[in-house]
TORPA-4810 file (N, C-alpha, C, O; in nm, 3 decimals):
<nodes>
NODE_1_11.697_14.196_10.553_11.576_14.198_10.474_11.562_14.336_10.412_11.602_14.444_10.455_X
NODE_2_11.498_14.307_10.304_11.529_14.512_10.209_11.343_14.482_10.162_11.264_14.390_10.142_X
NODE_3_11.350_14.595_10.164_11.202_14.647_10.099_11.184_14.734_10.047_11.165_14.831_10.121_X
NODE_4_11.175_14.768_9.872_11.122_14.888_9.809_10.999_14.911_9.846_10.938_14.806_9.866_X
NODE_5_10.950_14.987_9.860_10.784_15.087_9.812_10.807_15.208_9.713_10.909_15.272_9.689_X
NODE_6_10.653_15.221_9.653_10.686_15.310_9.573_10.504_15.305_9.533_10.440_15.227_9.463_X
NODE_7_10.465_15.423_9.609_10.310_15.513_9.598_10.303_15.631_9.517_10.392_15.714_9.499_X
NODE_8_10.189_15.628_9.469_10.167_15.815_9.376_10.083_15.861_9.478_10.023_15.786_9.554_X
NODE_9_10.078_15.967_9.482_9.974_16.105_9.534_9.992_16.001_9.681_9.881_15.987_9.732_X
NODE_10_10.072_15.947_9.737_10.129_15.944_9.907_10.107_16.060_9.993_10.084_16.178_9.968_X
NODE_11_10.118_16.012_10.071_10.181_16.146_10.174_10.256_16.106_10.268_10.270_16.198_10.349_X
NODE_12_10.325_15.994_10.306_10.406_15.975_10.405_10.540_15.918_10.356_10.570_15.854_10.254_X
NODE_13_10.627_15.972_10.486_10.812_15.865_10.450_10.814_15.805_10.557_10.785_15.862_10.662_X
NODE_14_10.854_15.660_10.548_10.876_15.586_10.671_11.030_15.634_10.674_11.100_15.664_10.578_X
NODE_15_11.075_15.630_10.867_11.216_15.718_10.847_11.314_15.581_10.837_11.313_15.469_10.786_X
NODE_16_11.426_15.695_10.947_11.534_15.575_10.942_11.518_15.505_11.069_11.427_15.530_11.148_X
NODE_17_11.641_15.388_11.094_11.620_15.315_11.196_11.573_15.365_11.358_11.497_15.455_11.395_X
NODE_18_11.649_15.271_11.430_11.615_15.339_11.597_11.764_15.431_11.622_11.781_15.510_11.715_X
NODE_19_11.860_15.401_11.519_11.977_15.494_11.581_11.956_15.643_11.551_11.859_15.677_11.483_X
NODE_20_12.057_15.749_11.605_12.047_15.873_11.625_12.042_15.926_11.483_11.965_16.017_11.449_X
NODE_21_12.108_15.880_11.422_12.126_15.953_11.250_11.975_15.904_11.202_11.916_15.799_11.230_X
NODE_22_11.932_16.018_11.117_11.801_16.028_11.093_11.851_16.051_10.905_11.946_16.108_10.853_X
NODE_23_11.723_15.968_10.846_11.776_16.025_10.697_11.652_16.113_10.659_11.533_16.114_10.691_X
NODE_24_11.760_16.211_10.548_11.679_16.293_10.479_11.612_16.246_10.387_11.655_16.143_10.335_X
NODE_25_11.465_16.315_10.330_11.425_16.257_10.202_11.511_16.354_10.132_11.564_16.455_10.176_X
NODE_26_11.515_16.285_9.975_11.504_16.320_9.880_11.469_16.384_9.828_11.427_16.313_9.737_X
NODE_27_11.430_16.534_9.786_11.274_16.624_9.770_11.318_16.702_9.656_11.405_16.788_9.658_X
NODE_28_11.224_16.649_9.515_11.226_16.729_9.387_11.106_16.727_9.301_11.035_16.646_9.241_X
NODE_29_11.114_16.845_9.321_11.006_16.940_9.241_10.998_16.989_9.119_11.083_17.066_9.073_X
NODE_30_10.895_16.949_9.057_10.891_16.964_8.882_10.754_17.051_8.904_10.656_17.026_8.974_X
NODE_31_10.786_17.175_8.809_10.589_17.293_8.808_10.572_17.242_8.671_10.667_17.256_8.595_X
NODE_32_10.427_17.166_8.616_10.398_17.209_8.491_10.316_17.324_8.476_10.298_17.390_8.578_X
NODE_33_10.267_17.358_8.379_10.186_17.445_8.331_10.082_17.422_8.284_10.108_17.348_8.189_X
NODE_34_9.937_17.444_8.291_9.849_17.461_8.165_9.762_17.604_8.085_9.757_17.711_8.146_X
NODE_35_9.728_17.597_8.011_9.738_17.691_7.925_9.565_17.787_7.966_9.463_17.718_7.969_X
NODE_36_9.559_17.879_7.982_9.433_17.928_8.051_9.431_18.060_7.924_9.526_18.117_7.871_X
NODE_37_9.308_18.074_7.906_9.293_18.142_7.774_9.149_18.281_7.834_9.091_18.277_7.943_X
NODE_38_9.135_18.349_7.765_9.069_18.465_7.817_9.065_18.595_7.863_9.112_18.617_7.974_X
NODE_39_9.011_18.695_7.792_9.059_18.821_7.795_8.947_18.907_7.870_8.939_19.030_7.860_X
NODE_40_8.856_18.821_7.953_8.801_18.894_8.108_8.734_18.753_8.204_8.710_18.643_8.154_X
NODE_41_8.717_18.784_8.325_8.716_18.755_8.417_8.633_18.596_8.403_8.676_18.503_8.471_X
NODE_42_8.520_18.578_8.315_8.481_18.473_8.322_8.522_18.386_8.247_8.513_18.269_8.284_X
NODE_43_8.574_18.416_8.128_8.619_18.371_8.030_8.803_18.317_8.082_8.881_18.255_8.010_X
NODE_44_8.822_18.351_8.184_8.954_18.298_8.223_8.924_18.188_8.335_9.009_18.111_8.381_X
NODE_45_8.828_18.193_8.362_8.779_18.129_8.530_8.687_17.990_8.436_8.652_17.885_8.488_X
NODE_46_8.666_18.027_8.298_8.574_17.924_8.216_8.694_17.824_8.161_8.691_17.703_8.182_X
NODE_47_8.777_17.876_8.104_8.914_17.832_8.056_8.960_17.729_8.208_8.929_17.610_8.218_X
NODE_48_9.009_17.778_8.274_9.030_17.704_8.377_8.936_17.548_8.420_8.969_17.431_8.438_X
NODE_49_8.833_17.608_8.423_8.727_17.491_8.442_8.686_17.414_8.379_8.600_17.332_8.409_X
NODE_50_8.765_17.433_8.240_8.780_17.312_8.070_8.854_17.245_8.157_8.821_17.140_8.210_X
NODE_51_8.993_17.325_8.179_9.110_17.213_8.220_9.106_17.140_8.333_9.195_17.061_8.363_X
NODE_52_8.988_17.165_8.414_8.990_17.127_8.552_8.987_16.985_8.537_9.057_16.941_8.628_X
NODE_53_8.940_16.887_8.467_8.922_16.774_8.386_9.058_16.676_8.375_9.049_16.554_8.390_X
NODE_54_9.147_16.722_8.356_9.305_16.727_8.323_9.355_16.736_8.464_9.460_16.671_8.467_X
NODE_55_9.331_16.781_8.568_9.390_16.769_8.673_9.312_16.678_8.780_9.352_16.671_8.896_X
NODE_56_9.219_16.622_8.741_9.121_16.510_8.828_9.012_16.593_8.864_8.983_16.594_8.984_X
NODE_57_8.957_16.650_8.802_8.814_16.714_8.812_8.751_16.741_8.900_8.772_16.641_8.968_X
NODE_58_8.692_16.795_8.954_8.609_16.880_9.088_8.640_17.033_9.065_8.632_17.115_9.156_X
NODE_59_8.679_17.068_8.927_8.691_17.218_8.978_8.812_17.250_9.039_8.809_17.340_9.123_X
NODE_60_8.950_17.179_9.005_9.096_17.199_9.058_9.095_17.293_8.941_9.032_17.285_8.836_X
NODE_61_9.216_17.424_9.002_9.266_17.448_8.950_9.422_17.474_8.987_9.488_17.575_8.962_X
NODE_62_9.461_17.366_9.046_9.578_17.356_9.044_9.613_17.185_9.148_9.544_17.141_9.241_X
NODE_63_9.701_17.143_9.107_9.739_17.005_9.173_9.892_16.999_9.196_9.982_17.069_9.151_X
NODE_64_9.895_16.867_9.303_10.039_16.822_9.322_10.008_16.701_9.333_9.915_16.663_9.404_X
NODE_65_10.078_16.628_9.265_10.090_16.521_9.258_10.238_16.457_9.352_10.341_16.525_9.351_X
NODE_66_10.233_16.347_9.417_10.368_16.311_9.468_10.371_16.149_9.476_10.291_16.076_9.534_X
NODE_67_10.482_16.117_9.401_10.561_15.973_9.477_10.648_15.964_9.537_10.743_16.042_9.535_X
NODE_68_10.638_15.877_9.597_10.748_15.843_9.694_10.850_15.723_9.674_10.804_15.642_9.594_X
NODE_69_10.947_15.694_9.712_10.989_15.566_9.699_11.057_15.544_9.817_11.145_15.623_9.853_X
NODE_70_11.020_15.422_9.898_11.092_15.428_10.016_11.198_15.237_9.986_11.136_15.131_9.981_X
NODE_71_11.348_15.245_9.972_11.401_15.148_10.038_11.482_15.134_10.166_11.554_15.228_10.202_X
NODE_72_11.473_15.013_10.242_11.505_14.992_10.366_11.551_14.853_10.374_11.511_14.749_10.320_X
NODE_73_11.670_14.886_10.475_11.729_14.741_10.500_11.680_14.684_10.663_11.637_14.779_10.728_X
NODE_74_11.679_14.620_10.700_11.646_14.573_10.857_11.797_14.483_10.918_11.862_14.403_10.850_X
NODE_75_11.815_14.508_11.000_11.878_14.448_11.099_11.866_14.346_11.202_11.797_14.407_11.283_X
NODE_76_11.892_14.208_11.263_11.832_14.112_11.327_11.877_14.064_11.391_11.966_13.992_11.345_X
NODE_77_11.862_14.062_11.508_11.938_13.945_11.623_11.855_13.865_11.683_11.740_13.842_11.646_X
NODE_78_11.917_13.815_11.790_11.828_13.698_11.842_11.711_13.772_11.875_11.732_13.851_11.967_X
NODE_79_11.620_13.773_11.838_11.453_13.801_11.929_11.423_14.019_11.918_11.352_14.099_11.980_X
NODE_80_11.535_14.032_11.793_11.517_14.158_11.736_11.504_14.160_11.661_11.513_14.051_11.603_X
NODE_81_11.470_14.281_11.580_11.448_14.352_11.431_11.451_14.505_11.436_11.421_14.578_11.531_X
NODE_82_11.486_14.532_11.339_11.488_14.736_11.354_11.499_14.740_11.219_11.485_14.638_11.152_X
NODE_83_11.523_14.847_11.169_11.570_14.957_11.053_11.686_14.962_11.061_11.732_15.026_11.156_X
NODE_84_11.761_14.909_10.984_11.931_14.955_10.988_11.971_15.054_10.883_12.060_15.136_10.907_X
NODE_85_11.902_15.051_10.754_11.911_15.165_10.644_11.799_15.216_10.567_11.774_15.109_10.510_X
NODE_86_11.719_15.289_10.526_11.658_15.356_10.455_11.690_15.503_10.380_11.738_15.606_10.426_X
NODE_87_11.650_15.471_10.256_11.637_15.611_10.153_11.500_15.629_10.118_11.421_15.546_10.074_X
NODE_88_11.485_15.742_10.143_11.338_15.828_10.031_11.370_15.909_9.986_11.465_15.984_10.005_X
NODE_89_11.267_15.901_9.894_11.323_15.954_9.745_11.112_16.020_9.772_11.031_15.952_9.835_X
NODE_90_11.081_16.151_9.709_11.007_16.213_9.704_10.976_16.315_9.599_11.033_16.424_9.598_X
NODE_91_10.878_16.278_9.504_10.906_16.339_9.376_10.760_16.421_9.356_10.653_16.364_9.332_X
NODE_92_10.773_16.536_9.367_10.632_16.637_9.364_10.644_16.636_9.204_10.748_16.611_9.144_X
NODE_93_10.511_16.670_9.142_10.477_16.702_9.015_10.334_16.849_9.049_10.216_16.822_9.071_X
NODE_94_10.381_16.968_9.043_10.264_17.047_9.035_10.223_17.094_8.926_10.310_17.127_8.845_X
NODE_95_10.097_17.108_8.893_10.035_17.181_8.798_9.977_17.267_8.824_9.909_17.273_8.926_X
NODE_96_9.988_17.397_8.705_9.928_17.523_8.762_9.934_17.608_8.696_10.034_17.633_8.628_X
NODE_97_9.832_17.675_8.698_9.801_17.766_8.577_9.920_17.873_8.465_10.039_17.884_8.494_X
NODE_98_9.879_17.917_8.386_9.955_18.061_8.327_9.890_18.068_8.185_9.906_17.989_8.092_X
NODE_99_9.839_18.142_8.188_9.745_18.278_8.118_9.860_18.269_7.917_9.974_18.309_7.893_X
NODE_100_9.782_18.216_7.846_9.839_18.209_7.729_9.890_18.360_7.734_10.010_18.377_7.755_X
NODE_101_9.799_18.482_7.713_9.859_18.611_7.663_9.818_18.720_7.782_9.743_18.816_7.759_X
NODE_102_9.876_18.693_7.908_9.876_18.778_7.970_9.959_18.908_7.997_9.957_18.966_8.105_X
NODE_103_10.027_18.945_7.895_10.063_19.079_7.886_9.946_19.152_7.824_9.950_19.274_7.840_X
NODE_104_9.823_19.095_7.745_9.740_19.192_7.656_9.612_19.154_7.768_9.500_19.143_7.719_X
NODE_105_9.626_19.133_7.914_9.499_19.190_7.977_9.496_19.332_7.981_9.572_19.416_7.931_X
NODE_106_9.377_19.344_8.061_9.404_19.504_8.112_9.457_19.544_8.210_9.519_19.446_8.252_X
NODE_107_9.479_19.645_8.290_9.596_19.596_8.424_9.537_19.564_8.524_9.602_19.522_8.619_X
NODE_108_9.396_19.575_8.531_9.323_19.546_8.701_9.315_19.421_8.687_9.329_19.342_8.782_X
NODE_109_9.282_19.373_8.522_9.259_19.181_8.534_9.341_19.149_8.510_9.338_19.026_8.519_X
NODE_110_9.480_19.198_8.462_9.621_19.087_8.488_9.678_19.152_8.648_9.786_19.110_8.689_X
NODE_111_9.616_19.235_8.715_9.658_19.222_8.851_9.576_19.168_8.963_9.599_19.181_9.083_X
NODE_112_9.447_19.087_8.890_9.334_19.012_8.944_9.417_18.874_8.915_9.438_18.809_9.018_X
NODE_113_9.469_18.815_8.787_9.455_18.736_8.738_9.604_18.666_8.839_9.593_18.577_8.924_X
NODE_114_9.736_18.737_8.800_9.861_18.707_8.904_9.809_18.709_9.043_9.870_18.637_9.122_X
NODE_115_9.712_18.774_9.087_9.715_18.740_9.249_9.667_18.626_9.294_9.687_18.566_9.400_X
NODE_116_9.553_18.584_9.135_9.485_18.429_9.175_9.598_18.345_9.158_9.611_18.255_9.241_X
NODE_117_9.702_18.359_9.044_9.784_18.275_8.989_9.866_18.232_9.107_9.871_18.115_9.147_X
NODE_118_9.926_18.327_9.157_10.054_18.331_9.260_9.924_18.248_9.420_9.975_18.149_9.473_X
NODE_119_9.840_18.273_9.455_9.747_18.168_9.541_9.730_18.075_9.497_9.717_17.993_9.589_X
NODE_120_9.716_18.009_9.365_9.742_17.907_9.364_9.827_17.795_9.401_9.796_17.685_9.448_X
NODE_121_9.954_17.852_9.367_10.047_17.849_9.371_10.123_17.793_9.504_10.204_17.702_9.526_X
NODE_122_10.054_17.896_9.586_10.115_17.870_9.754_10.010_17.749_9.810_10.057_17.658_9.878_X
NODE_123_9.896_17.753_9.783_9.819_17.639_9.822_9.876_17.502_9.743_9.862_17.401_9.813_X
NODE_124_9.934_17.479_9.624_10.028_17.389_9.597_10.142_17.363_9.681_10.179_17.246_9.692_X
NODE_125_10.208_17.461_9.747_10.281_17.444_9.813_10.295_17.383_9.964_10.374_17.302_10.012_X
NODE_126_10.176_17.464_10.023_10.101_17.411_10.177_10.146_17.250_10.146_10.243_17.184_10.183_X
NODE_127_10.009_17.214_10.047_10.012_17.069_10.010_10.139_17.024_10.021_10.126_16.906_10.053_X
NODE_128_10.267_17.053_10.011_10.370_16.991_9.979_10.398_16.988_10.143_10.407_16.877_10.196_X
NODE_129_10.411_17.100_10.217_10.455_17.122_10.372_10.370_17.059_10.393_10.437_16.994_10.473_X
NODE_130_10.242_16.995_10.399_10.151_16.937_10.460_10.179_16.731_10.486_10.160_16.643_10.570_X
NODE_131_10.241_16.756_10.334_10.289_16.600_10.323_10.444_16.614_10.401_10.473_16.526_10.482_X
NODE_132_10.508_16.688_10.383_10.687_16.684_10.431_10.649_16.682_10.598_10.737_16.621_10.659_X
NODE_133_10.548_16.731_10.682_10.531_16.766_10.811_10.461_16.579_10.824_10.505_16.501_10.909_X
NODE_134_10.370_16.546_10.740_10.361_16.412_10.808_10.479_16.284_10.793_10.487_16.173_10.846_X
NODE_135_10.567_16.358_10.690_10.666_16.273_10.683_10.711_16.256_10.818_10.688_16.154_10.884_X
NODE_136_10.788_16.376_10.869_10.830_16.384_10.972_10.762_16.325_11.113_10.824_16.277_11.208_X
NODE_137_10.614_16.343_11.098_10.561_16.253_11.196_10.552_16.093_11.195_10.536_16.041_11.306_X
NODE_138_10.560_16.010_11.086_10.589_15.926_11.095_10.714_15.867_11.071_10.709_15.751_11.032_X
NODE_139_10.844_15.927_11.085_10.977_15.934_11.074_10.971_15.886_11.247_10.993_15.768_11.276_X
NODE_140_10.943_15.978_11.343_10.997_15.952_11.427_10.888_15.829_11.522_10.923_15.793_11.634_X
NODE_141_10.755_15.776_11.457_10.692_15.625_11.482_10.805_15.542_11.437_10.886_15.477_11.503_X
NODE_142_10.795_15.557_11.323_10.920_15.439_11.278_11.010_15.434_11.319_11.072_15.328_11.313_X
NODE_143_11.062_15.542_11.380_11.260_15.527_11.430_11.215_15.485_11.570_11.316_15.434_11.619_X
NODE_144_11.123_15.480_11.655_11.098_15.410_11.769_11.018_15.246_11.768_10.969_15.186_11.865_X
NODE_145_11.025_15.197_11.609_10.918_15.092_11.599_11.094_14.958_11.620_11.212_14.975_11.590_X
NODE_146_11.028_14.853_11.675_11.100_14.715_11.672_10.985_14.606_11.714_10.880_14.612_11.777_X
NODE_147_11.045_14.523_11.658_10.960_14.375_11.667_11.052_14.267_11.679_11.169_14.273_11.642_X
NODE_148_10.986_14.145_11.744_11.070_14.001_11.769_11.169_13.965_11.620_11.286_13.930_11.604_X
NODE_149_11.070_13.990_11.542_11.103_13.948_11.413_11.100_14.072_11.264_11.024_14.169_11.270_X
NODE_150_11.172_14.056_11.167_11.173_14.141_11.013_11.033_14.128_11.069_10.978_14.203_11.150_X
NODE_151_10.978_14.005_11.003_10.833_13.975_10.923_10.747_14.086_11.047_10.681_14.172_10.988_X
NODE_152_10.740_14.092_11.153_10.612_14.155_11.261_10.677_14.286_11.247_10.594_14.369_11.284_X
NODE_153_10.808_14.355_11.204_10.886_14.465_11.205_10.773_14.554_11.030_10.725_14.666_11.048_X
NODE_154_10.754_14.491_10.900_10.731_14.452_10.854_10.600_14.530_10.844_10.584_14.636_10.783_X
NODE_155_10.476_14.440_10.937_10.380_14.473_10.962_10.359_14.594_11.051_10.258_14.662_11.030_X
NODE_156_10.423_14.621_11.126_10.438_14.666_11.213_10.416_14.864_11.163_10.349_14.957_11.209_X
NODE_157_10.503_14.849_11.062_10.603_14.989_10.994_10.438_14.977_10.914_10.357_15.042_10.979_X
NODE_158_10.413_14.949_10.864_10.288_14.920_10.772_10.167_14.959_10.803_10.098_15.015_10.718_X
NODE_159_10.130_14.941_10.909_10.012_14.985_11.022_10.068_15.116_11.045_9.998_15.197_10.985_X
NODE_160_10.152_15.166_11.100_10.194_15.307_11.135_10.210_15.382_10.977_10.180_15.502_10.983_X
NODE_161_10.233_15.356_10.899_10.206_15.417_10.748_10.024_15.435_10.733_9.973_15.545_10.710_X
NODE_162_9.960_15.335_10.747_9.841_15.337_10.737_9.781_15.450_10.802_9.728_15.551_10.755_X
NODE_163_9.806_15.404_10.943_9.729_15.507_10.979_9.770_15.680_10.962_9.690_15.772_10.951_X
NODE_164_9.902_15.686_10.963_9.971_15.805_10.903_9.909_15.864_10.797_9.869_15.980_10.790_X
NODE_165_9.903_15.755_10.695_9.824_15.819_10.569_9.690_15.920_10.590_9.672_16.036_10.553_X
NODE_166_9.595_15.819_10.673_9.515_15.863_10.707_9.486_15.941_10.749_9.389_16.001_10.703_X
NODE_167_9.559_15.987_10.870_9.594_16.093_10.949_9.629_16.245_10.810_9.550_16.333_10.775_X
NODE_168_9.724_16.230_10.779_9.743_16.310_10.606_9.667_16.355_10.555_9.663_16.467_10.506_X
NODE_169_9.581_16.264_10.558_9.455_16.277_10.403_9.376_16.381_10.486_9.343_16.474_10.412_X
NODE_170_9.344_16.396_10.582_9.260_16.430_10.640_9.309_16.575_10.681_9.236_16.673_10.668_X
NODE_171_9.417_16.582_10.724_9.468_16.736_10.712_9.460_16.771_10.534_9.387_16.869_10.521_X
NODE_172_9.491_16.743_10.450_9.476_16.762_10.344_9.314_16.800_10.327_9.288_16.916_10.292_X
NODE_173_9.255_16.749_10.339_9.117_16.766_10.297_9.044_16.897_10.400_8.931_16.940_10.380_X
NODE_174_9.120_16.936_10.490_9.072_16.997_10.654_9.121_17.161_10.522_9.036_17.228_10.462_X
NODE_175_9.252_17.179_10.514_9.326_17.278_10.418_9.255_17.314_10.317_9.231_17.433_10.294_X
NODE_176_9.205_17.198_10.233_9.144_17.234_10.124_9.023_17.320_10.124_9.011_17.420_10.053_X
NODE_177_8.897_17.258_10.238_8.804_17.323_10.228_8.860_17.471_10.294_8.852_17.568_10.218_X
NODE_178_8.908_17.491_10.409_8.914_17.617_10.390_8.953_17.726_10.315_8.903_17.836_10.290_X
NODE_179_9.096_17.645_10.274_9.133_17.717_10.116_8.987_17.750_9.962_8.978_17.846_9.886_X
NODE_180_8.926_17.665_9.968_8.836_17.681_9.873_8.724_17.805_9.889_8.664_17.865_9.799_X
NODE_181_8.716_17.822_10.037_8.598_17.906_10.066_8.668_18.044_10.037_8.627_18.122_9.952_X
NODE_182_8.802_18.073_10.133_8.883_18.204_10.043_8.904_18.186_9.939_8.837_18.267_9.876_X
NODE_183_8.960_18.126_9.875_8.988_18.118_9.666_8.813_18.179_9.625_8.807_18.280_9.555_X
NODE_184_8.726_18.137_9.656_8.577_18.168_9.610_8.568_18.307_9.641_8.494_18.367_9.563_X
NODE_185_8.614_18.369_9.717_8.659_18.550_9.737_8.714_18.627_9.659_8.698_18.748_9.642_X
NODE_186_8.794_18.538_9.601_8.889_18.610_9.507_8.846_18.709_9.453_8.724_18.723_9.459_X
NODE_187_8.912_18.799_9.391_8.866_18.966_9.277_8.851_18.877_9.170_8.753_18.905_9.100_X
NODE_188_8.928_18.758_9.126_8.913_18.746_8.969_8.794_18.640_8.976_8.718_18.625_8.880_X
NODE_189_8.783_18.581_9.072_8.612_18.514_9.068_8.510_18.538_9.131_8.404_18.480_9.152_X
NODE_190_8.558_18.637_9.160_8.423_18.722_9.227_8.353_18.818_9.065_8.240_18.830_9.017_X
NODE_191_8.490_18.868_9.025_8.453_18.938_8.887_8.392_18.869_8.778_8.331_18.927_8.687_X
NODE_192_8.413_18.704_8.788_8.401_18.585_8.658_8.248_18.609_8.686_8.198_18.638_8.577_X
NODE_193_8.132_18.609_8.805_8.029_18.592_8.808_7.918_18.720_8.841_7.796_18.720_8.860_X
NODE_194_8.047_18.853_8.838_7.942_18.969_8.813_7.852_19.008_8.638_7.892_18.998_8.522_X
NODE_195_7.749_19.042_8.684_7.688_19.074_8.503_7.713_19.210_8.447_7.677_19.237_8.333_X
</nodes>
């Protein structure tokens, strides 16, 4: 029995079977860019918060997007089922800032502006270790999952994705807020809202 999947903004890989060989995902990474305009502190932090719109709105200024694609073959004998093959395939898309003419800041706000840029940046990245670490946790549910049958094998892998996800989302969201409360520290937005 074979089964594609294939989710956006996921966070989990179901692994490989119950045997010892474990498969790797797949893992490729594309950065876009968007265009942030402004020659002091609010006016770059205002720019940003046009585009925030463009990246699913709340005030992002920066995203990852990810799909996944998981296929798998199963294996069956009398009154078994397992995983006999799987591939994932894992495709990040980040977006993230860069300053149309940042050679003509001044040097404290293009050395305000790269320190926000480059934090962005790594909090895109967390996000990515955040999803690759639950991969791995539900890699090794699945490489211990079997059922009587494909079909309860099936369900089975499905429920442990579920709740995985869940499990995910929730570290994701745990990261974010704290990340948001330092990003709100920042020199270059701390500077966007001095008069």
């Amino acid at each position: 029995m074979k089964r594609v999947l294939a989710y956006f903004a996921s966070a989990l890989v179901l692994g490989a079977g119950v045997t010892a060989v474990q498969a790797k995902p797949t893992v490729k990474v594309q950065t876009e860019h968007y265009r942030v305009d402004g020659a002091d502190a609010a006016a770059i932090v205002n720019s940003m918060m046009g585009n925030s719109r463009l990246l699913g709105g709340h005030g992002r200024v920066g995203r990852t997007k990810m799909m996944r694609k998981i296929d798998w073959e199963f294996a069956s004998t009398s009154g078994s089922c397992r995983v006999k093959r799987h591939t994932v395939e894992l495709d990040f898309v980040t977006q993230l800032p860069r300053h149309a003419t940042e050679s003509r800041l001044n040097a404290a706000l293009r050395k305000d502006w790269r320190g926000f840029a480059q934090r962005v940046k790594w909090h895109e990245a967390q996000h990515r270790k955040i999803w690759l670490q639950c991969a791995r946790d539900t890699e090794r549910k699945v490489n211990a999952a079997t059922a009587r049958t494909c079909g309860e094998l099936v369900k089975k892998l499905e429920a442990i994705y579920d709740r995985s996800n869940a499990t995910c989302d929730k570290r994701h969201a745990a990261f974010d807020r704290a990340e948001t409360a330092k990003l709100s520290k920042h020199p270059l937005i701390r500077a966007s809202v001095r008069r």
